[in-house]
N, C-alpha and C positions, 0 to 999 in steps of 0.2 A: 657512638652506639652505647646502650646503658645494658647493661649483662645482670642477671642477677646472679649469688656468689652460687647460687646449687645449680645453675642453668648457663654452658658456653655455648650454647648457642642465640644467634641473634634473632629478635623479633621480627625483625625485617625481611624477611624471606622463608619460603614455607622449604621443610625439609624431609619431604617423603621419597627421594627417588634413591639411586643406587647408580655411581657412574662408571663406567671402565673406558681406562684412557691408556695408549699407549703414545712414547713418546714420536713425534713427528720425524725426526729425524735422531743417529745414534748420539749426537753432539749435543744436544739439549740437556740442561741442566736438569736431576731427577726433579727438583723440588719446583721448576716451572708447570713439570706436565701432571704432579702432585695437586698443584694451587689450580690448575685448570681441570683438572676429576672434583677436586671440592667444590670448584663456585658453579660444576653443571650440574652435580649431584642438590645444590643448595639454588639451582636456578637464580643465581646472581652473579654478579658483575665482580669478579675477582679483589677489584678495588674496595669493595665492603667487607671481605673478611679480615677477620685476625690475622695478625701476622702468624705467618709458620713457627717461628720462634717462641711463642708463646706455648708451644707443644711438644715440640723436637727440635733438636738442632740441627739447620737448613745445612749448615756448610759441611757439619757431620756426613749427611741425607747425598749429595752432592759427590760428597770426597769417598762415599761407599761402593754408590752405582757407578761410579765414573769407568766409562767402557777403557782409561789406560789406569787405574788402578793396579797396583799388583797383589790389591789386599783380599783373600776371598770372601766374595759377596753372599751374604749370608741366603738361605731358600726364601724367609720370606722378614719383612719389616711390619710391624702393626703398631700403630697408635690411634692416639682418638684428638679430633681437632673440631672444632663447631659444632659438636652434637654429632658427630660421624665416626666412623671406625674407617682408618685408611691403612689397608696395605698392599705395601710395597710387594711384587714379589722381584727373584732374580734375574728375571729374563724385564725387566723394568716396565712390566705393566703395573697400571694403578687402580684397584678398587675402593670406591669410595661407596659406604654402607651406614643408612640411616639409622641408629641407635633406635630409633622409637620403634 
């Protein structure tokens, strides 16, 4: 995919929606049901985006919301990943929100 440097998001998919995902079950890892809010919000195939990493630290993301954590989880997580704003909050729903 070619990005240009003032623009992370891809050419390849239009990104006007807004998705909220909760995870499927409590054992899911945060940053799978993360990567699955982005590529519905970006109506794409998971496998075309950026990696997560490129944004925030997955294992960080992961090692936060982890429902046997003892560390407390903070109210909410925001960052921006493909032209989107995603936050986390603590009860591990995910909104993904189109920048433009």
């Amino acid at each position: 995919m070619n990005h240009d440097s003032d623009d992370t998001r891809s050419e390849e998919y239009p990104s006007s929606r807004t998705a909220l995902h909760e995870p499927e079950h409590r054992y899911e890892p945060m940053t799978e049901t993360i990567i699955e809010a982005i590529a519905e919000a970006a109506d794409a195939d998971a496998t075309q985006l950026e990696p997560l990493y490129e944004s925030v630290d997955p294992d960080a993301l992961d090692d936060l919301f982890d429902r046997h954590s003892s560390a407390s989880v903070p109210a909410r997580v925001t960052f921006r990943h493909e032209g989107f704003e995603v936050v986390v909050e603590h009860d591990r729903r995910v909104e993904v929100r189109d920048l433009d």
